[in-house]
N, C-alpha and C positions, 0 to 999 in steps of 0.2 A: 504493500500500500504506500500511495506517493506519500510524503512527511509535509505537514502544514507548515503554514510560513507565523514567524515572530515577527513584527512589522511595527515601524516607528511611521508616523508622518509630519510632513511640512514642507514649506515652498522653498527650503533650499537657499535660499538666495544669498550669494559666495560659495557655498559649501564652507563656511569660515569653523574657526579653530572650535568652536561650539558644538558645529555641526558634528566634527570630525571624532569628537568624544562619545558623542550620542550614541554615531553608528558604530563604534569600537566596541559599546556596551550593550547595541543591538548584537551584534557578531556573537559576543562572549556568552550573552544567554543564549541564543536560539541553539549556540555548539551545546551548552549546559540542559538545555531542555532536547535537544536531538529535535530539532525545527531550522527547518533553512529559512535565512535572513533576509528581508526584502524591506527597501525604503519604497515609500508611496508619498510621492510628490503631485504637481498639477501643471499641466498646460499653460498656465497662465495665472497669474497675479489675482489671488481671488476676488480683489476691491477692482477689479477693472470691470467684472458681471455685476457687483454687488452695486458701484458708483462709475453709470455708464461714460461718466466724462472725464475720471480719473485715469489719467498717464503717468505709469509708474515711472522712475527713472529707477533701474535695479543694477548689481554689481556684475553679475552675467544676464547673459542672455540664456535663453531654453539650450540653447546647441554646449552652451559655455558649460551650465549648470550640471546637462548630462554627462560631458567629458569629465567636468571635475567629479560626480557621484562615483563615475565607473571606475577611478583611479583609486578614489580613497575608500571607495565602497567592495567589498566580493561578496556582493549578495545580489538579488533581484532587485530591480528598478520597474517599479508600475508606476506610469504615468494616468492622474487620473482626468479626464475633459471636466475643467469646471464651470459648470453650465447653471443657470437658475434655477433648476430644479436642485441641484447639489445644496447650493448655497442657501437653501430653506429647510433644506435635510438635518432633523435633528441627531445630537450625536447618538443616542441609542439607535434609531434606523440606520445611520451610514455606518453602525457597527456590526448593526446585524446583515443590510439588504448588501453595501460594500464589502466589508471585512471578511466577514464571514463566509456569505454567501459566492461572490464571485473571483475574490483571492483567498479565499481557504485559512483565512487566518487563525491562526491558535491564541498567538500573543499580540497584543499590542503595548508596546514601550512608549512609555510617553514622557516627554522632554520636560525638564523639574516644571517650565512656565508657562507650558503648552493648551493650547483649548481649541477645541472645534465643535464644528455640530451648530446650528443654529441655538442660539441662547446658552451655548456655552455649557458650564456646568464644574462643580468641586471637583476632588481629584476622587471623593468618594464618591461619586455621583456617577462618575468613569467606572470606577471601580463596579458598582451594583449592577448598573447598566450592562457592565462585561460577565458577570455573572449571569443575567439571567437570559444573553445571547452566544452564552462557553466560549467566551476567550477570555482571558487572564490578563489582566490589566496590572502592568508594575512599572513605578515611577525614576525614570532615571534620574542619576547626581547630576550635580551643577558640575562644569569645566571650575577645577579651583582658580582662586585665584582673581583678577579682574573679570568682571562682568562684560563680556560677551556677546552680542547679538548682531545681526545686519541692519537694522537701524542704525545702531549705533556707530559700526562702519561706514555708513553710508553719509551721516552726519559728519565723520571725519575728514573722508573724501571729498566734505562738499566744501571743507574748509582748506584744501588742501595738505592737510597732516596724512601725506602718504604712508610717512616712518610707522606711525602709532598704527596704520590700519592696517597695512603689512602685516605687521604681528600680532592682531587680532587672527587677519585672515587665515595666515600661517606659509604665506604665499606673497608673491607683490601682487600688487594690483593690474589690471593688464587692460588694456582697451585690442581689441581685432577691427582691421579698418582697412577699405579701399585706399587706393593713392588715386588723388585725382588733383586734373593742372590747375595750377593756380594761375598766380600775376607774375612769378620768377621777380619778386622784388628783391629776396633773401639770396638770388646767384648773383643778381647786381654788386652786391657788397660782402660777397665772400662767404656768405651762408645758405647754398641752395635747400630746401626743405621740400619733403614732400608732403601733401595735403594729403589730409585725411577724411572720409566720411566714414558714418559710426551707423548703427542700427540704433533708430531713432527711442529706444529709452534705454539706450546704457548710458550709466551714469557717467557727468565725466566731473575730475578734477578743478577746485576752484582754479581761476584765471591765474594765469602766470608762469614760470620759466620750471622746467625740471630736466634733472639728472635721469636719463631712461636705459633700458636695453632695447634695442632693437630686434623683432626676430625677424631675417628676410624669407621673401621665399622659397628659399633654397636650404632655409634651417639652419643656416648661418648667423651669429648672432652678433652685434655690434653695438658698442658704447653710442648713443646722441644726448641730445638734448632738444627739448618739446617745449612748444609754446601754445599756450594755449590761452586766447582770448578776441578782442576785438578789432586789432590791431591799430590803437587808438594813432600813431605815427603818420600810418597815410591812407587812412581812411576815417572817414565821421561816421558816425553811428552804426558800423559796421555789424556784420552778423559773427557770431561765434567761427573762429577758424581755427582747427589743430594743426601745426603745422610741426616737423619732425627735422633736423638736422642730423644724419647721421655721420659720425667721425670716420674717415679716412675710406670712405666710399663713393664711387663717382658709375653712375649706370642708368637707365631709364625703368621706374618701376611704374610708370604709369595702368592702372586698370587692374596690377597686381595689390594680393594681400599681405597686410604685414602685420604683427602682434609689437605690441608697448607694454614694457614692463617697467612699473613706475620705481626710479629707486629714493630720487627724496626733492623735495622742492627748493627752487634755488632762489625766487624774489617772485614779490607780485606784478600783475603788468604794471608795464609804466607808457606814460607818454613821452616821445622825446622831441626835439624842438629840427632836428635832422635825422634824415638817413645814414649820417658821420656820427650822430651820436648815438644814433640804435648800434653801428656795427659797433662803438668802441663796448657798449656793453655788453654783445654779444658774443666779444673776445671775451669779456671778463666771464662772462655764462661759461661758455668753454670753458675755459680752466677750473672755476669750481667742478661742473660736470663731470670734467675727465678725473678729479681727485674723488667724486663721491662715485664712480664708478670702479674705479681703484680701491676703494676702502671696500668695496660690494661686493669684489670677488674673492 
């Protein structure tokens, strides 16, 4: 007879250092209990069914989310469509009509601050509920230590403390992005960059200069430095631009993908009064760059 699954759920979002304890502690019971291990995540951001005008900005993307579960994760991965009828689904139904009945769950692990189900409910109220649908509800530990969640990283990142969110996440932060042509003001003055577009709700970095790694398409990986804002210098009210400098590389990556690995921020944007005085700082960006990427590896 096939073995029922021990199953935690949540939206995942980073797979951050929290995450990654969760599913450690899913793994070690379901071995404990002879139950194979399975995380059940969602499709999508459940307040974007719930608050139809709400646009998330999140740390991955779906594509992002799943690579990182399947690295930190060796267990099952259900992805669940979260649709309006889910999102009214109290939690004893999606324990019985989901859990039970259409993943075979035995156990559900639940995250110390964890709640679902429409109206929520105690961790005893979990508890009874799992009883009287035979799955066995048990409460997982906190990650010691600082306090933890994707909120919270996300609020870091929105201020630009890469460093601090790095090490929540357990990872750097990483943006995947097309190249596409800009204006070549930055070849003008000795800093060609490539332009970036992003999938429009990944989160990005507050405005201003950083220390990155670059991954190219070839899986080769290189030192730059990233700007990211309006570019108040030579243009007015401009729209947000990532623009990427990579060190000791000269090629055409246009229409190609590249990965940013964020390693720490170097100033916020500035305005400058010339294009002589954006380069002289952009020399100065370099060089801190090239030493916080030195200290990185």
């Amino acid at each position: 007879m096939k073995k029922g699954f021990a199953v935690t759920i949540g939206f995942f979002d980073g797979v951050h250092q929290g995450h990654r304890y969760l599913l450690r502690q899913l793994q070690e019971l379901a071995e404990a209990k002879d139950l194979q291990p399975a995380a059940v995540t969602f499709d999508c951001h459940p307040r974007t069914i719930v608050q139809e005008d709400y646009v998330p900005s999140l740390l991955t993307t779906q594509e992002e989310k799943l690579k990182l579960l399947s690295e930190a994760f060796k267990g099952e991965i259900f992805v669940l469509p979260f649709t309006q009828e889910l999102s009214v689904m109290t939690a004893k139904d999606f324990m019985q009509n989901i859990l039970r009945d259409k993943l075979n769950a035995e156990l559900l692990l639940m995250g110390y601050n964890h709640h679902f189900g429409h109206g929520g409910g105690t961790h005893e109220e979990y508890v009874a509920w799992g009883h009287e649908t035979g799955i066995e509800v048990c409460l997982a530990e906190a990650l010691p230590g600082e306090k933890v969640s994707s909120s919270r990283i996300r609020n870091l990142i929105g201020l630009g403390e890469v460093e601090k969110a790095n090490a929540m996440l357990g990872y750097p932060y990483f943006l995947n992005g097309k190249v596409t042509e800009g204006k070549q003001i930055g070849r003008r003055i000795g800093f060609p960059t490539a332009n970036l577009t992003l999938p429009q709700q990944k989160l990005l970095p507050a405005c201003g200069a950083y220390a990155v790694w670059v991954t190219l398409p070839d899986n080769t990986r290189r030192g730059g430095m990233l700007c990211i804002g309006h570019r108040p210098t030579v243009e007015q009210n401009g729209e947000i631009s990532i623009e990427v400098h990579i060190f000791q590389f000269e090629g055409n990556l246009y229409n190609e993908s590249i990965s940013i690995d964020f390693i720490e921020k170097l100033r916020d944007e500035q305005h400058f009064d010339s294009l002589e005085d954006l380069q002289k700082q952009l020399t100065l960006d370099a060089i801190a760059a090239q030493a916080a990427i030195c200290h990185s590896t």
